[in-house]
C-alpha positions as CSV (number, residue, x, y, z in Angstrom):
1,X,53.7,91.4,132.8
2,X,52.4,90.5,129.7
3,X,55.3,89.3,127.3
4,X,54.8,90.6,123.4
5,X,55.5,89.4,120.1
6,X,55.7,90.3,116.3
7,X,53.9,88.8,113.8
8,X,57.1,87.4,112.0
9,X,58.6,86.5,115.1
10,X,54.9,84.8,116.0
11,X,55.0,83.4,112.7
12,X,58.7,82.0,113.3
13,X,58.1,80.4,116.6
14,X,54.4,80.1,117.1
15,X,55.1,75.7,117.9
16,X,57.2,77.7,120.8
17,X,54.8,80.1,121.6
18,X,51.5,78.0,121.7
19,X,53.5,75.9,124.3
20,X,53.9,78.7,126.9
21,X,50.2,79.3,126.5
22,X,49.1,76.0,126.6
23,X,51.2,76.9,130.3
24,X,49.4,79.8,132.0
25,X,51.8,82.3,129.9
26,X,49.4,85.4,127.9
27,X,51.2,87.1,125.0
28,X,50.3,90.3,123.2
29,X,50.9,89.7,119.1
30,X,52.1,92.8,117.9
31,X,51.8,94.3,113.9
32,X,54.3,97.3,113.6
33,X,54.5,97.8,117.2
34,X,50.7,98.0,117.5
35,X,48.9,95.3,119.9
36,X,46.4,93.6,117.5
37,X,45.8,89.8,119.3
38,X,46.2,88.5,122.8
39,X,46.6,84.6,122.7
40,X,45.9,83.5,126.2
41,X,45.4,79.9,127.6
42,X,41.4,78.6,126.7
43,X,39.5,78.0,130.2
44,X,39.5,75.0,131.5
45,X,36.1,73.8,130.9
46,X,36.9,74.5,126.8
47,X,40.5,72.1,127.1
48,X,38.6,69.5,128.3
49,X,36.2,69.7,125.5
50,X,38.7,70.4,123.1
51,X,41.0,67.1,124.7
52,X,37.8,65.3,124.1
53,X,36.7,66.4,120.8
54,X,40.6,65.7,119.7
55,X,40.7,62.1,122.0
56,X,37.5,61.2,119.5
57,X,35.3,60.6,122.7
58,X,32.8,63.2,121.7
59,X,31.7,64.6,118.2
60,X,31.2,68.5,118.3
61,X,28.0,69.5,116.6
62,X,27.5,70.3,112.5
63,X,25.5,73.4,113.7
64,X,25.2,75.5,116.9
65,X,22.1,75.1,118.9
66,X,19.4,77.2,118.5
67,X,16.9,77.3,121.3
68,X,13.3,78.3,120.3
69,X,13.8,78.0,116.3
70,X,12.9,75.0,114.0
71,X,15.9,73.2,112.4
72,X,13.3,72.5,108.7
73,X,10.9,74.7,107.8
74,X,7.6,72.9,107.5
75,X,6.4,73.3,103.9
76,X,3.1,75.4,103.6
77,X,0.2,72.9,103.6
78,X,2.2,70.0,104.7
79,X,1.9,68.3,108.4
80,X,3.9,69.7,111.4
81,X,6.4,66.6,112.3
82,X,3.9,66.4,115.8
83,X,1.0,66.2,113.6
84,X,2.9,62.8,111.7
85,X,3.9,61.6,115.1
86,X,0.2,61.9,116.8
87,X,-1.3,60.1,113.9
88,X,1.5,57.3,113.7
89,X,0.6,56.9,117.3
90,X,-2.9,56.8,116.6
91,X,-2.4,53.6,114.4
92,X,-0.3,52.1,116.8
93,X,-3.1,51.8,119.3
């Protein structure tokens, strides 16, 4: 069963509480009696990021990834960064 908690009493204790997530435990936060949060333990996968991220190993990224969409916006009139790269190239040869 799912053990809950108050927001004061969350508030009080939460060094506490975060440990018995950080263990497996789930825990409904509660505002007047009212469920409103469920802190449960990250997957796996995201604790290892997270231990890296924290360890300094890996940097996470400024922005999220995009797939599909420009990061600039090529001015109208201005080359495409391929079009600069293909004529660098050019000169190289």
């Amino acid at each position: 069963m799912t053990e809950q908690v108050g927001v004061r009493e969350l508030r009080d204790q939460l060094s506490s509480y975060l440990d018995r997530v950080r263990h497996g435990e789930q825990i409904e936060v509660t505002d007047r009696g009212r469920p409103v949060a469920m802190l449960i333990p990250l997957p796996d996968d995201r604790r290892e990021l997270a231990e890296l991220i924290a360890s300094g190993t890996v940097t996470p990224a400024k922005h999220p990834w995009q797939p599909g969409r420009p990061r600039v916006a090529v001015p109208p009139g201005e080359p495409s960064l391929s079009e600069v790269l293909d004529e660098l190239r050019a000169d190289e040869r």
